[in-house]
Structure formats: structure tokens, C-alpha cells
mmCIF file of the protein (N, C-alpha, C, O) and its ligand, coordinates in Angstrom:
data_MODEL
# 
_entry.id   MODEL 
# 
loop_
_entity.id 
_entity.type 
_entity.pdbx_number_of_molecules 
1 polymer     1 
2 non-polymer 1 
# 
_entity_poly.entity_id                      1 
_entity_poly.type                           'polypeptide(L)' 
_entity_poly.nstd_linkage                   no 
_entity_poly.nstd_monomer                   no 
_entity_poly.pdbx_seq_one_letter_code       
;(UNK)(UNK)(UNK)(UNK)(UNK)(UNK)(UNK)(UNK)(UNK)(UNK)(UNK)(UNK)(UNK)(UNK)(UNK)(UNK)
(UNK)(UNK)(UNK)(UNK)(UNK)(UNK)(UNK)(UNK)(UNK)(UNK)(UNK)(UNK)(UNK)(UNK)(UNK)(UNK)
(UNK)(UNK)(UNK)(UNK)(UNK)(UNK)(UNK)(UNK)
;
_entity_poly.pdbx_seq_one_letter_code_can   XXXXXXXXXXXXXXXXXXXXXXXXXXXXXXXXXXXXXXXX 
_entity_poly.pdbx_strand_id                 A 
# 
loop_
_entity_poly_seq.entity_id 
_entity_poly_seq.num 
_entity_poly_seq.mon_id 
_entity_poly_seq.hetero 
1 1  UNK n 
1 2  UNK n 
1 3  UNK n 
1 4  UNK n 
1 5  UNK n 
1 6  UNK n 
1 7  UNK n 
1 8  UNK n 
1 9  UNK n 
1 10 UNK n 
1 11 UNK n 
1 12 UNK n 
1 13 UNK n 
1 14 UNK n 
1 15 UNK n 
1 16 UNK n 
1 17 UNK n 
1 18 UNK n 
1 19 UNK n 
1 20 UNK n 
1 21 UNK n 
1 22 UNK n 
1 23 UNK n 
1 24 UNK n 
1 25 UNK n 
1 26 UNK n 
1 27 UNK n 
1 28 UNK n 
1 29 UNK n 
1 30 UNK n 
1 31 UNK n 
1 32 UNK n 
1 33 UNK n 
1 34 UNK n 
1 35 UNK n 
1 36 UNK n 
1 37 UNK n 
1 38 UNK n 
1 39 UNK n 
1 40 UNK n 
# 
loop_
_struct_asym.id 
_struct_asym.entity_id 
A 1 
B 2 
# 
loop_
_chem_comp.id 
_chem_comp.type 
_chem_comp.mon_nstd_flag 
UNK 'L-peptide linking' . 
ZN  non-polymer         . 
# 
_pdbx_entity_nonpoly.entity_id   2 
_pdbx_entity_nonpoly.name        ? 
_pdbx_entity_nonpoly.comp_id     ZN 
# 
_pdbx_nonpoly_scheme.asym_id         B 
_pdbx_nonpoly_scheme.entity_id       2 
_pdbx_nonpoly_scheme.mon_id          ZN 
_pdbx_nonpoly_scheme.ndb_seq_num     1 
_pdbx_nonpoly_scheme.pdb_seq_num     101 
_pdbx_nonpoly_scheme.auth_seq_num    101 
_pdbx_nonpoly_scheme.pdb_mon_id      ZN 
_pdbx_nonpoly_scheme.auth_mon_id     ZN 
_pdbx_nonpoly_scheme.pdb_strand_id   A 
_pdbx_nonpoly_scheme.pdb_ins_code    . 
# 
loop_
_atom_site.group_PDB 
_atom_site.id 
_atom_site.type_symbol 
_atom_site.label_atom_id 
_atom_site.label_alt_id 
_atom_site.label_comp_id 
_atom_site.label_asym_id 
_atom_site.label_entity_id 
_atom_site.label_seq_id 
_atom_site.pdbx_PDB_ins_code 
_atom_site.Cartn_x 
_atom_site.Cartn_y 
_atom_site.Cartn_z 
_atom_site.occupancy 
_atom_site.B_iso_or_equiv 
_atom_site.pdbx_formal_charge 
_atom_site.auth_seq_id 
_atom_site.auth_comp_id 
_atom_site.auth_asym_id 
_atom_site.auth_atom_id 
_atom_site.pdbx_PDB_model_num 
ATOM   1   N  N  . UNK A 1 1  ? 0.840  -1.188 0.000  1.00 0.00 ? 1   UNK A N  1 
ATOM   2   C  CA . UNK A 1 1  ? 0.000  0.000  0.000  1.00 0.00 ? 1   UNK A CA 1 
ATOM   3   C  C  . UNK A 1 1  ? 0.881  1.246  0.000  1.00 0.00 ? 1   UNK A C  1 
ATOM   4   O  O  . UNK A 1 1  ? 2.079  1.244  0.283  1.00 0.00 ? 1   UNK A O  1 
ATOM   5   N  N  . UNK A 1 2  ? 0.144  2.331  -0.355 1.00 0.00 ? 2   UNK A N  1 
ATOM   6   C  CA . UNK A 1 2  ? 1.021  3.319  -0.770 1.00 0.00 ? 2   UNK A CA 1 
ATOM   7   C  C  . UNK A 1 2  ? -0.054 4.892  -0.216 1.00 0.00 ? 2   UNK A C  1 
ATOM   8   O  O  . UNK A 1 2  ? -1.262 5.118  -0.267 1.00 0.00 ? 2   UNK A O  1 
ATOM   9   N  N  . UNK A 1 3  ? 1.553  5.974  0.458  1.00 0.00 ? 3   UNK A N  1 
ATOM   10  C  CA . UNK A 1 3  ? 0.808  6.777  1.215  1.00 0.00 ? 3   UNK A CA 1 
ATOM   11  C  C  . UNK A 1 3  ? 1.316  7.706  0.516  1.00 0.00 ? 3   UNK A C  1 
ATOM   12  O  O  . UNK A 1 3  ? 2.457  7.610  0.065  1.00 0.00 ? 3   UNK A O  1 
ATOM   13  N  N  . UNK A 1 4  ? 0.363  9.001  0.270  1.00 0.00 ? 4   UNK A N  1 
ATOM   14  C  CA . UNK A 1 4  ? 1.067  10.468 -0.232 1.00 0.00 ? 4   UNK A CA 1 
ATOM   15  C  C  . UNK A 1 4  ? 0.616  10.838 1.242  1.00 0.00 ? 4   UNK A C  1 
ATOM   16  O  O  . UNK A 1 4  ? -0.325 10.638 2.010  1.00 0.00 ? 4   UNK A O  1 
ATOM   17  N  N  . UNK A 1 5  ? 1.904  11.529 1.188  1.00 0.00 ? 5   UNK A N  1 
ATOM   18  C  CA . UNK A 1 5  ? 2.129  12.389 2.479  1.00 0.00 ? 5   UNK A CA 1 
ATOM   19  C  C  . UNK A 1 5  ? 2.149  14.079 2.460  1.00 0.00 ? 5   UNK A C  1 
ATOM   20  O  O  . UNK A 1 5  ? 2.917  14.564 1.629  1.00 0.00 ? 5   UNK A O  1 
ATOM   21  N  N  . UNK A 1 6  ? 1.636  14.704 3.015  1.00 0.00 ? 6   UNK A N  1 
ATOM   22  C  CA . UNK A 1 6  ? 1.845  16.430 3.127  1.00 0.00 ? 6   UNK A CA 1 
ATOM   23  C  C  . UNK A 1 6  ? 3.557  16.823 3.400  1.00 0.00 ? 6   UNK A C  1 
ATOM   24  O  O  . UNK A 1 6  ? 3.942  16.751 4.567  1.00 0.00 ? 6   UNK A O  1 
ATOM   25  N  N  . UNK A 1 7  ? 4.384  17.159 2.516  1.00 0.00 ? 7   UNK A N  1 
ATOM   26  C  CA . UNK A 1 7  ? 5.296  17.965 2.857  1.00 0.00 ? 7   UNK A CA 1 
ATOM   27  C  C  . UNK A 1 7  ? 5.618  18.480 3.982  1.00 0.00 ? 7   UNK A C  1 
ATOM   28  O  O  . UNK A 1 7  ? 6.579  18.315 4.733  1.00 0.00 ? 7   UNK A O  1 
ATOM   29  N  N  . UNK A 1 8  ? 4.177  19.497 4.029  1.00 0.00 ? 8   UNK A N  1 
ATOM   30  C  CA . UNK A 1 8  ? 3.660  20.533 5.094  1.00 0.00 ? 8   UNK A CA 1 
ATOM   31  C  C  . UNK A 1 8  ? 3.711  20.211 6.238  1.00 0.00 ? 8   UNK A C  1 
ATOM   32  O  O  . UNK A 1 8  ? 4.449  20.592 7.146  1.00 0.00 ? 8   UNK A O  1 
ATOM   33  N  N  . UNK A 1 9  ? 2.727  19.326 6.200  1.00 0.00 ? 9   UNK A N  1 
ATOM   34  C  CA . UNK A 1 9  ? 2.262  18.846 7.659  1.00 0.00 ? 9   UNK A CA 1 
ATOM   35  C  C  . UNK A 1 9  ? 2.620  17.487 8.048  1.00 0.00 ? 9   UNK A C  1 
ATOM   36  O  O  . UNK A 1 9  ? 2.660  17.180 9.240  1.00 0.00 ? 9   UNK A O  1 
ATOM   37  N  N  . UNK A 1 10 ? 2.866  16.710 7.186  1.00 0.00 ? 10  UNK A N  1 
ATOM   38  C  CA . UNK A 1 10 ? 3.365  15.432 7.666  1.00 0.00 ? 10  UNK A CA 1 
ATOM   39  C  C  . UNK A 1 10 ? 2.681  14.671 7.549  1.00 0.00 ? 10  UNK A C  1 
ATOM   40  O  O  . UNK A 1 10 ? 3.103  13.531 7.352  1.00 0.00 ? 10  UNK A O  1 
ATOM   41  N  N  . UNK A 1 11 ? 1.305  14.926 7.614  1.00 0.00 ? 11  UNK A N  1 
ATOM   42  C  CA . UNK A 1 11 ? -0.052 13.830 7.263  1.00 0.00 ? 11  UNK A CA 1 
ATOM   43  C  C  . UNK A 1 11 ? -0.208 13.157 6.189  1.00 0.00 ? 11  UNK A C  1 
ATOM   44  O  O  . UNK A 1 11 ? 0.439  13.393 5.168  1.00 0.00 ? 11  UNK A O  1 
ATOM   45  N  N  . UNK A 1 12 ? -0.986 12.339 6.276  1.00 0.00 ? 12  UNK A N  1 
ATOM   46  C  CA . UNK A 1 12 ? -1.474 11.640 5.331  1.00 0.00 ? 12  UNK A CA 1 
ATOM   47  C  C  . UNK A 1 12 ? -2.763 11.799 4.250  1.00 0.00 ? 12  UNK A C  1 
ATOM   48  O  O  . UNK A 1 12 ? -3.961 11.797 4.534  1.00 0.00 ? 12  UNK A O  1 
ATOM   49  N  N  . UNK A 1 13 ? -2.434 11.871 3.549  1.00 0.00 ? 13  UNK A N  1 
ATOM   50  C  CA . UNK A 1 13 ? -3.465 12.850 2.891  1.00 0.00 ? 13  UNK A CA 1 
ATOM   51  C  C  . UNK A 1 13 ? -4.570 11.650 1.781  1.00 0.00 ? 13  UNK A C  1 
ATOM   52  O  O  . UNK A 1 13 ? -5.741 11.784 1.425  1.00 0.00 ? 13  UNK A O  1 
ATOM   53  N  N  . UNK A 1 14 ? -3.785 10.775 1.563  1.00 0.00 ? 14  UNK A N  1 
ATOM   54  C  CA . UNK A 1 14 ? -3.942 9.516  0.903  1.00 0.00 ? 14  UNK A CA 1 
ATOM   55  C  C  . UNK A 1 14 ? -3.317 7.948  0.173  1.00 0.00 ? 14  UNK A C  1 
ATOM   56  O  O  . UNK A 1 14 ? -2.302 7.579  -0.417 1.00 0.00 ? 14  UNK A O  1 
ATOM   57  N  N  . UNK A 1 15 ? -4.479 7.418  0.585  1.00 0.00 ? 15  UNK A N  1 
ATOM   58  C  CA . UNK A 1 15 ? -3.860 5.668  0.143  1.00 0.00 ? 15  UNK A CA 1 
ATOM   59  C  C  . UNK A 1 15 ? -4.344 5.590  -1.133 1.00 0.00 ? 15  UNK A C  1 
ATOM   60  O  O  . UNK A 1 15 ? -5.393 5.957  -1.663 1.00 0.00 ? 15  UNK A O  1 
ATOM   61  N  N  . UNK A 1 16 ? -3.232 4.964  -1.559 1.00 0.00 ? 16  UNK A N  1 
ATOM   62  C  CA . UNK A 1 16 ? -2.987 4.160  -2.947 1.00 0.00 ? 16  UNK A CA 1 
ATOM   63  C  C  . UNK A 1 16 ? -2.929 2.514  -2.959 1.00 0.00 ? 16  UNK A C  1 
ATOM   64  O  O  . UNK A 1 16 ? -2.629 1.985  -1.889 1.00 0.00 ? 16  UNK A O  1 
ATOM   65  N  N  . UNK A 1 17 ? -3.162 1.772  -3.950 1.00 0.00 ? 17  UNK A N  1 
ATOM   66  C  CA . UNK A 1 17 ? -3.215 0.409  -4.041 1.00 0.00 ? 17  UNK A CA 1 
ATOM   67  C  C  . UNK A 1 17 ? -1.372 0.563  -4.735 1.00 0.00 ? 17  UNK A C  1 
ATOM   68  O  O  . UNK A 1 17 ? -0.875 1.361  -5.530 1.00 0.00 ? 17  UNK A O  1 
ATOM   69  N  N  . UNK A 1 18 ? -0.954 -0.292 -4.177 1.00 0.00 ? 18  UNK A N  1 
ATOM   70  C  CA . UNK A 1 18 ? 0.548  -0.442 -4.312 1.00 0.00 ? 18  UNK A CA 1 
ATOM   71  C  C  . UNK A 1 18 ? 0.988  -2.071 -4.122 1.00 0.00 ? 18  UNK A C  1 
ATOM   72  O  O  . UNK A 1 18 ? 0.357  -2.767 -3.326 1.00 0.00 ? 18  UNK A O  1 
ATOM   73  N  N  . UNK A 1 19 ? 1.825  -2.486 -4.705 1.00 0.00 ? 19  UNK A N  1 
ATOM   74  C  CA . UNK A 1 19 ? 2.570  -3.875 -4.116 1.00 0.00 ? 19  UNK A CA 1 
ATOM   75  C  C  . UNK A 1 19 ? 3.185  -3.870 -3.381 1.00 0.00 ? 19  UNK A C  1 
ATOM   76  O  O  . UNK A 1 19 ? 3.283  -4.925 -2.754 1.00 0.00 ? 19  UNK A O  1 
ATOM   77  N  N  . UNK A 1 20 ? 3.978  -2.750 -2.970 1.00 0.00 ? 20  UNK A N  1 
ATOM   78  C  CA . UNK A 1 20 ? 4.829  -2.626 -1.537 1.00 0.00 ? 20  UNK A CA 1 
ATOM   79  C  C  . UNK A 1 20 ? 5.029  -1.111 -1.231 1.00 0.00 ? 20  UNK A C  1 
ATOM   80  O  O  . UNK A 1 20 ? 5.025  -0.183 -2.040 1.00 0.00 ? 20  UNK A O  1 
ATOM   81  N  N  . UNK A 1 21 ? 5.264  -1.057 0.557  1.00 0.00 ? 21  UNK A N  1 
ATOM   82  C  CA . UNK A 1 21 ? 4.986  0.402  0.887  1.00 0.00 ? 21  UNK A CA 1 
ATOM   83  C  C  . UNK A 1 21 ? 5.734  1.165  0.171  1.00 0.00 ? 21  UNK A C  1 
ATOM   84  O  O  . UNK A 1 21 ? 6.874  0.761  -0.057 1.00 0.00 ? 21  UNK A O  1 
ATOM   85  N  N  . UNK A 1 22 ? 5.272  2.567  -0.420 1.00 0.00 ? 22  UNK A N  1 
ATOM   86  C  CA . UNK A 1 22 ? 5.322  3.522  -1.172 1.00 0.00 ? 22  UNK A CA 1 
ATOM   87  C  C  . UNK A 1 22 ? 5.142  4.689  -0.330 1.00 0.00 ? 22  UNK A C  1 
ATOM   88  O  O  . UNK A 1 22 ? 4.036  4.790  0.200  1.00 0.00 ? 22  UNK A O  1 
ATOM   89  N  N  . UNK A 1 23 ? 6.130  5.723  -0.062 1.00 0.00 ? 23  UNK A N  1 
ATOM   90  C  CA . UNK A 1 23 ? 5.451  7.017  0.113  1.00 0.00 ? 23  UNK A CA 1 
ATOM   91  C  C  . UNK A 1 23 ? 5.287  8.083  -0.554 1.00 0.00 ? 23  UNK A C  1 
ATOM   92  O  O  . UNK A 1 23 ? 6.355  8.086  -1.166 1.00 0.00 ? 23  UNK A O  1 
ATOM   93  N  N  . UNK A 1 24 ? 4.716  9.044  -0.915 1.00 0.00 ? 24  UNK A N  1 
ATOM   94  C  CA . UNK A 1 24 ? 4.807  9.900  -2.072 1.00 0.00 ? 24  UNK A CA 1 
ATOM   95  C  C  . UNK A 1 24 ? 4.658  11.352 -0.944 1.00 0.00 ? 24  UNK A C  1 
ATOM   96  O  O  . UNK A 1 24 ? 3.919  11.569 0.016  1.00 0.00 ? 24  UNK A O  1 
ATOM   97  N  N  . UNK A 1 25 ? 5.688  12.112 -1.575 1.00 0.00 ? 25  UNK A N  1 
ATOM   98  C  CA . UNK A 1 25 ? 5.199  13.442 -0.891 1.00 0.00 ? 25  UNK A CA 1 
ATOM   99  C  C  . UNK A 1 25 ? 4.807  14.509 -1.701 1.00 0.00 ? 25  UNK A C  1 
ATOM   100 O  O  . UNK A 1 25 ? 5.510  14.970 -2.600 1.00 0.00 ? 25  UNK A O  1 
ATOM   101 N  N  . UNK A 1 26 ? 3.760  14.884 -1.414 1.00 0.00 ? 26  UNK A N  1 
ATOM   102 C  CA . UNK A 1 26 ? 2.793  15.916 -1.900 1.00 0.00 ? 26  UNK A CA 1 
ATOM   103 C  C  . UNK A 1 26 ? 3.437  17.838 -1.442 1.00 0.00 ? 26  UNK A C  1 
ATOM   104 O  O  . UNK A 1 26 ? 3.835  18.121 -0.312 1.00 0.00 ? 26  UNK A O  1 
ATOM   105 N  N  . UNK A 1 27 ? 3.399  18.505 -2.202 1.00 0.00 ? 27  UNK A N  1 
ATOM   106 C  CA . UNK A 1 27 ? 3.975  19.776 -1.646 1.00 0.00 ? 27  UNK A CA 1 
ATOM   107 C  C  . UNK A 1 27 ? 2.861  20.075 -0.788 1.00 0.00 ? 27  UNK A C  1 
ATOM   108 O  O  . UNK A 1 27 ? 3.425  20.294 0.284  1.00 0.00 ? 27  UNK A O  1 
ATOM   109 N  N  . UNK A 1 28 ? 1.229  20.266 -0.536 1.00 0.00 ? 28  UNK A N  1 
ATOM   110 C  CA . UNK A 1 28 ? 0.573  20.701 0.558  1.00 0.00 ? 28  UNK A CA 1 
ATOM   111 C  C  . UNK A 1 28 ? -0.752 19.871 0.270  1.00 0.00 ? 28  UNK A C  1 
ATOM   112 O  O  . UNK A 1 28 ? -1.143 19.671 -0.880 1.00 0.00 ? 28  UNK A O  1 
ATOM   113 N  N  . UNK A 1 29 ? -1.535 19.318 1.605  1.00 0.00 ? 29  UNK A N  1 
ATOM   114 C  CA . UNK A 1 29 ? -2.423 18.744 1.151  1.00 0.00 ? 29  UNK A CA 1 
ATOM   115 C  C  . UNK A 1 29 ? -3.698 19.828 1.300  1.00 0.00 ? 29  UNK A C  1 
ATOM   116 O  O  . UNK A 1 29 ? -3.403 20.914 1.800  1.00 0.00 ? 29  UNK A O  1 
ATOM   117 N  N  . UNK A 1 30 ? -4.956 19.632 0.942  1.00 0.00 ? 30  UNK A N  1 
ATOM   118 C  CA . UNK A 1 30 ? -6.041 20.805 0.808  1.00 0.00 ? 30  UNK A CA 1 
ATOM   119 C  C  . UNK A 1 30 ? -6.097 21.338 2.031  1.00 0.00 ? 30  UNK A C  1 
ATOM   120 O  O  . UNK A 1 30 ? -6.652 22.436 2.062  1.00 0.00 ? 30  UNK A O  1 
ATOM   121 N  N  . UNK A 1 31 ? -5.638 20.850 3.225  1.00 0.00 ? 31  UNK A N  1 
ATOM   122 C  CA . UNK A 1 31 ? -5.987 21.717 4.535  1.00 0.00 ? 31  UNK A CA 1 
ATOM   123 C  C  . UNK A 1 31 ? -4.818 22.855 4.569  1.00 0.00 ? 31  UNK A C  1 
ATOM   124 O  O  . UNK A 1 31 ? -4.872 23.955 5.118  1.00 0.00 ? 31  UNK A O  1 
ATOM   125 N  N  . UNK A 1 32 ? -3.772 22.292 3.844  1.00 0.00 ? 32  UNK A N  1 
ATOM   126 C  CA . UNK A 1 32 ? -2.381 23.684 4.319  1.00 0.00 ? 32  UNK A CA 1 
ATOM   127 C  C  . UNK A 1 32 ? -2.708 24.335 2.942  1.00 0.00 ? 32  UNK A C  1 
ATOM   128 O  O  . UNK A 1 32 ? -2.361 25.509 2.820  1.00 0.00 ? 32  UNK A O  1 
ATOM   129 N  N  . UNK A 1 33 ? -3.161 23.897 2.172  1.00 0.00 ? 33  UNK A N  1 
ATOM   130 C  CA . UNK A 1 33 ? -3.537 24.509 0.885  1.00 0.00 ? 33  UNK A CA 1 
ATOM   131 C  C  . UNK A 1 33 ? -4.346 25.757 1.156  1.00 0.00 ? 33  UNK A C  1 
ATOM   132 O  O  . UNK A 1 33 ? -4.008 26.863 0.734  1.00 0.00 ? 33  UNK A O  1 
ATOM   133 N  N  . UNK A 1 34 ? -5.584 25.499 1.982  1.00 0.00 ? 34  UNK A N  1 
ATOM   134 C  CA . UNK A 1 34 ? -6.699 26.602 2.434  1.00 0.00 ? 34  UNK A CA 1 
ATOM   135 C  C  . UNK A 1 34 ? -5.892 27.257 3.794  1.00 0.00 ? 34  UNK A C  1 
ATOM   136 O  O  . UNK A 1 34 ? -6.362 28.263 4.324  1.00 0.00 ? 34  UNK A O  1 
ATOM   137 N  N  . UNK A 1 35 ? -5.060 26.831 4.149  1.00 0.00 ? 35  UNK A N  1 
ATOM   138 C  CA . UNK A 1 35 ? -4.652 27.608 4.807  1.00 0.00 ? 35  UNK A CA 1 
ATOM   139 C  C  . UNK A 1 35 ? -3.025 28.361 5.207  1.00 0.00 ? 35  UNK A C  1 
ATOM   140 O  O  . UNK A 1 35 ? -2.236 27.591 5.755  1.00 0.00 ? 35  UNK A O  1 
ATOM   141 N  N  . UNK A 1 36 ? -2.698 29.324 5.035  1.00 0.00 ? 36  UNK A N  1 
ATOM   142 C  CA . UNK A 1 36 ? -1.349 29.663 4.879  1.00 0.00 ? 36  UNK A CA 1 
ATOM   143 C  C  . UNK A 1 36 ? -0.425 29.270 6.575  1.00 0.00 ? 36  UNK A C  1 
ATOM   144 O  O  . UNK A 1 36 ? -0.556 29.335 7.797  1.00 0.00 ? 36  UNK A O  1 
ATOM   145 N  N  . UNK A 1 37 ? 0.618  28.807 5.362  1.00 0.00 ? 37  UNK A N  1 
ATOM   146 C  CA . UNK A 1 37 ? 1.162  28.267 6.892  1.00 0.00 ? 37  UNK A CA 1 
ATOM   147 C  C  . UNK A 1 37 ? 2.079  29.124 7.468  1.00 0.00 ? 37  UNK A C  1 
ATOM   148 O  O  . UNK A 1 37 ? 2.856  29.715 6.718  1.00 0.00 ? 37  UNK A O  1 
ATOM   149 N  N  . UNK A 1 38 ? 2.152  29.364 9.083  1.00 0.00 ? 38  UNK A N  1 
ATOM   150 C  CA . UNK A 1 38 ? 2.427  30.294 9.588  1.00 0.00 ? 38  UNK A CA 1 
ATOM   151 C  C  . UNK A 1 38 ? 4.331  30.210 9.101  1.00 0.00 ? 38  UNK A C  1 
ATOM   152 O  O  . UNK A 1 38 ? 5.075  29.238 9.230  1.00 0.00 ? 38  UNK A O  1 
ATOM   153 N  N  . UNK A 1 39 ? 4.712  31.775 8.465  1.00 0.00 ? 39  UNK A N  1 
ATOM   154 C  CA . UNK A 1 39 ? 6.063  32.013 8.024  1.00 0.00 ? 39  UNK A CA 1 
ATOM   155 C  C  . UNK A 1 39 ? 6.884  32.619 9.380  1.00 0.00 ? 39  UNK A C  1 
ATOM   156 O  O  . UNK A 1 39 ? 6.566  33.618 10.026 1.00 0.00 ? 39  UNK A O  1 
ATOM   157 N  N  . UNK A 1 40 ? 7.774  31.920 9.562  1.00 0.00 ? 40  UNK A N  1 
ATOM   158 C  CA . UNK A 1 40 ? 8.529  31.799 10.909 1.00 0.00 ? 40  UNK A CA 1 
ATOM   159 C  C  . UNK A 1 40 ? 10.053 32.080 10.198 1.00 0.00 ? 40  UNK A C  1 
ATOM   160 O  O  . UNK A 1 40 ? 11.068 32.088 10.895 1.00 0.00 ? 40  UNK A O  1 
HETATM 161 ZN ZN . ZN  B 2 .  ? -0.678 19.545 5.088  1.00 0.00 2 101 ZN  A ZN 1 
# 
């Protein structure tokens, strides 16, 4: 199985059908998307 992951946040944003673990990282998933992330 296979996970895209948030860049951002670290979460999991979604599963994929995979033959073996996969992670994919996504630059922001729709929650950091709608929301700007605090610039530090
Ligand atoms: Zn995120």
C-alpha cells in the first residue's frame, strides 16, 4: 500500500493500491492549501 504524504504537515493525505509500501510526498495537502502556513 502506498501513502502520499503532506510535505507541510506530515499527514497523510492519501492511500494508494501499491505492491509494496510507497510514500509519495505531496507539496501541501487541501488543509495547508486553504490555509497559509504560519512564516517563521
Ligand atoms: Zn498539510
Amino acid at each position: 500500500m502506498g501513502e502520499i504524504i503532506c510535505q507541510t504537515c506530515d499527514s497523510t493525505i492519501e492511500h494508494f493500491e501499491d505492491e509494496k509500501v510507497t510514500k509519495l510526498y505531496a507539496d501541501k495537502c487541501p488543509n495547508c492549501s486553504n490555509h497559509n502556513v504560519e512564516q517563521k
